[in-house]
N, C-alpha and C positions, 0 to 999 in steps of 0.2 A: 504494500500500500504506500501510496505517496504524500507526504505529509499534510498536502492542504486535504485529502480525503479523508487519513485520519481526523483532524479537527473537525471536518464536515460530521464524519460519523458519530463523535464524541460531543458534538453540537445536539445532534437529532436524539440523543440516547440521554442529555441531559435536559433537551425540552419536554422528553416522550418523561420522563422522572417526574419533573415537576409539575407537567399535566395531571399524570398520574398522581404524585400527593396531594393535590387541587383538591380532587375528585373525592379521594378520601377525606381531607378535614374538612370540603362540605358536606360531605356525605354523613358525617360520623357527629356533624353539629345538631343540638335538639329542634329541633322544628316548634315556631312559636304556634301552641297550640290554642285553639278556643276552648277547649275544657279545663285549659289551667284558670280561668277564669270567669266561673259560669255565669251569665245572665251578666256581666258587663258590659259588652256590648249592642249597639242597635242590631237590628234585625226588622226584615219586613214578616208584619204576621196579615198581612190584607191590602186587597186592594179596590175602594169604593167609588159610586159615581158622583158623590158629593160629600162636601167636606163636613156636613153634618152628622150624615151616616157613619164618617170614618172616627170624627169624633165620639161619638154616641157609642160606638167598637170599642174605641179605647179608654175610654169612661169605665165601660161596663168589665173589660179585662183588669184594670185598678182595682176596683170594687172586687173581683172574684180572686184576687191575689195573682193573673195569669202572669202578670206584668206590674212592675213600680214606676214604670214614668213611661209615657208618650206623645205620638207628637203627629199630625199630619201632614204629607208634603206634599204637592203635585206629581205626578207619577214621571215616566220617560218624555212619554211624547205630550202633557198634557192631556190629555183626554179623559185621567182619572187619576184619583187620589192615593197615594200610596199611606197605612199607619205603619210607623215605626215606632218599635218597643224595647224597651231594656228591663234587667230586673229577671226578677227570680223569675221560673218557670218556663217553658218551653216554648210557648208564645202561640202554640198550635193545637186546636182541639179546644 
């Protein structure tokens, strides 16, 4: 072998390394989970054709314990109301 191949080689076998440890200390990192922190975040539990209904949804989930805080927003396209809820419980059913 002629020595600019050698480094060539010793190049590829040093990038193909460090790819590869990449891969593992991402791989082997915890994954930030939602169940480390349950009912903390929003989440969509409905979605209404008016912003009274959605309210009156998430009133009534407050009152049944589904949920501790909500909120209504306008959905994607406008067309309809999205609630979003936080808080204990699963938000569904």
């Amino acid at each position: 072998m002629t020595p600019s191949r050698t480094r060539r080689t010793r190049r590829t076998r040093v990038l193909t390394a460090l790819a590869l440890l990449t891969g593992a200390v991402v791989g082997a990192a915890p994954a930030a989970s939602a169940a480390a922190a349950p009912g903390a975040a929003w989440r969509q539990a409905g979605h209404f054709d008016t912003t009274s209904a959605c309210r009156k949804a998430g009133r009534n989930g407050v009152e049944t314990h589904k949920w501790s805080e909500y909120k209504c927003r306008p959905g994607h396209s406008d067309h309809y109301i999205t609630l979003w809820v936080t808080g204990r419980g699963s938000g569904m059913g």
